[in-house]
TIZATI-459158 format. One record per residue (C-alpha): x, y, z; residue number from 1. Coordinates in Angstrom, 3 decimals. Layout:
N
        px        py        pz  num
         X         Y         Z  NUM
...
This chain:
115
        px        py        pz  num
    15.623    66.013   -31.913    1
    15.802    62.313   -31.082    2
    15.958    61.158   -27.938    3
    17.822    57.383   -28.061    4
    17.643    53.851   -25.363    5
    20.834    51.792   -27.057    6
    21.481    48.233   -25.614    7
    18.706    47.731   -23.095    8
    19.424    44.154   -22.047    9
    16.403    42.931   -20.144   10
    15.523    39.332   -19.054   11
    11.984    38.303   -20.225   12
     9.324    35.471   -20.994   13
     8.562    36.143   -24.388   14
     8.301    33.673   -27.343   15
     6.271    30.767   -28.800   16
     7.797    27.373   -26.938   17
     6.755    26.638   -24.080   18
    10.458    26.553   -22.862   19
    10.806    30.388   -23.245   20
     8.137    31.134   -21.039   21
     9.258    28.976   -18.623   22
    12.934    29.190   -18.486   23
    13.538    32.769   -20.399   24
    16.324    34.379   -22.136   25
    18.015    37.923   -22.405   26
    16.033    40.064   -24.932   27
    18.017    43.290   -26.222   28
    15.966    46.353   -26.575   29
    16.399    49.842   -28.600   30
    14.630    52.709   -28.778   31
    14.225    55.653   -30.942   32
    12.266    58.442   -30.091   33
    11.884    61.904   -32.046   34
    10.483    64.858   -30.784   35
     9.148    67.972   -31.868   36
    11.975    70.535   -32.357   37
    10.971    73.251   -29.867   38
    13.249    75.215   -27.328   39
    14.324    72.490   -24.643   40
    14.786    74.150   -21.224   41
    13.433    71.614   -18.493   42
    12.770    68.290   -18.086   43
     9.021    68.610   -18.939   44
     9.730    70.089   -22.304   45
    11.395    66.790   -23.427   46
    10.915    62.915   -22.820   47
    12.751    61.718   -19.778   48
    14.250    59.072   -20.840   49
    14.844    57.414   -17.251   50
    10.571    57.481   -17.148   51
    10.737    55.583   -20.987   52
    13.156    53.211   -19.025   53
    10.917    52.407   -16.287   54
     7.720    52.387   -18.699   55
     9.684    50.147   -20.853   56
    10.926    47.610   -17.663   57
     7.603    47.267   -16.504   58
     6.144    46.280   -19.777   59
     8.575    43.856   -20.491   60
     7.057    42.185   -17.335   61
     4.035    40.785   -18.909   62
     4.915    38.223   -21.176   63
     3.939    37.563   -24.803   64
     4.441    35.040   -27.350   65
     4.935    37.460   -30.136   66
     7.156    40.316   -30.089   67
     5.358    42.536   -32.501   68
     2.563    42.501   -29.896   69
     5.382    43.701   -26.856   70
     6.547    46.049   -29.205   71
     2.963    47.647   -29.833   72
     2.724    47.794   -26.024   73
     5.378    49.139   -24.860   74
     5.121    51.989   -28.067   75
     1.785    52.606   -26.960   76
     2.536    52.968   -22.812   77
     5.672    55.467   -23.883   78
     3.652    57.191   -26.329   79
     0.877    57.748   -23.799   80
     2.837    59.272   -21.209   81
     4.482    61.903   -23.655   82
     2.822    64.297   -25.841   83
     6.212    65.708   -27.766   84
     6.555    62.133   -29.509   85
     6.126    62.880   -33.573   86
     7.745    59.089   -33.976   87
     8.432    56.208   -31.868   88
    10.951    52.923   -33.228   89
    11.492    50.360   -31.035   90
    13.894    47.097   -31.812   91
    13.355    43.944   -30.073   92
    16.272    40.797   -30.526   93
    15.903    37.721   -28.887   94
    19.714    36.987   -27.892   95
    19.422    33.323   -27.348   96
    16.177    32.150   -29.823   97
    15.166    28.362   -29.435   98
    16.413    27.507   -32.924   99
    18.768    24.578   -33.698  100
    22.175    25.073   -34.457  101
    21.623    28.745   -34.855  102
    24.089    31.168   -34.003  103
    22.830    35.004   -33.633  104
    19.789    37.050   -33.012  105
    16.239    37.541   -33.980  106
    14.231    40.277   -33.804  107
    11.917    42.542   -34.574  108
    11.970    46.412   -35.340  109
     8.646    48.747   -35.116  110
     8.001    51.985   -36.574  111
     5.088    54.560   -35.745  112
     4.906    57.695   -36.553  113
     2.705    59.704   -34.318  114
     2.617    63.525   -35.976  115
């Protein structure tokens, strides 16, 4: 079973130039969790994914320059708080990057596999 956080637009202070973590930019976030396949009958036998939300939000928070550290973090808060995870992916794009003349995202994309 995989549980699934498409689109998560968040505002943050992440990023290398000093600009970033002064001014910020939008940051668009996925997540991809799978779970042990076991009978599913309440809330506790799954991972909420309004809790990975707020876990997620309040990691954001605390700004980094490097997105493969946030993404560590926040894999290791969410995988903390639920013991059903057998893999965690999370994507991380930077929807306005610093660059010249660019036009798109960047990003990063982090797999762990737990089980």
């Amino acid at each position: 079973m995989q549980i699934l956080l498409d689109d998560i637009i968040l505002f943050g202070y992440h990023g290398v130039h000093p600009l970033e973590n002064e001014v910020g930019t939008n940051f668009q976030i996925g997540i991809k969790i799978d779970i042990d396949d076991i009978p599913i009958r309440v809330l506790e036998d799954t991972v909420d994914y309004e809790k990975v939300y707020l876990l997620l939000k309040e990691e954001f928070k605390k700004t980094e320059q490097l997105l493969e550290v946030l993404a560590d973090r926040i894999i290791q808060t969410i995988i903390s708080n639920f013991h059903q995870i057998i893999q965690i992916e999370i994507s991380i794009k930077k929807l306005n990057p610093p660059i010249p003349s660019f036009q798109g995202t960047v990003g990063i994309k982090k797999l762990k596999k737990i089980k």
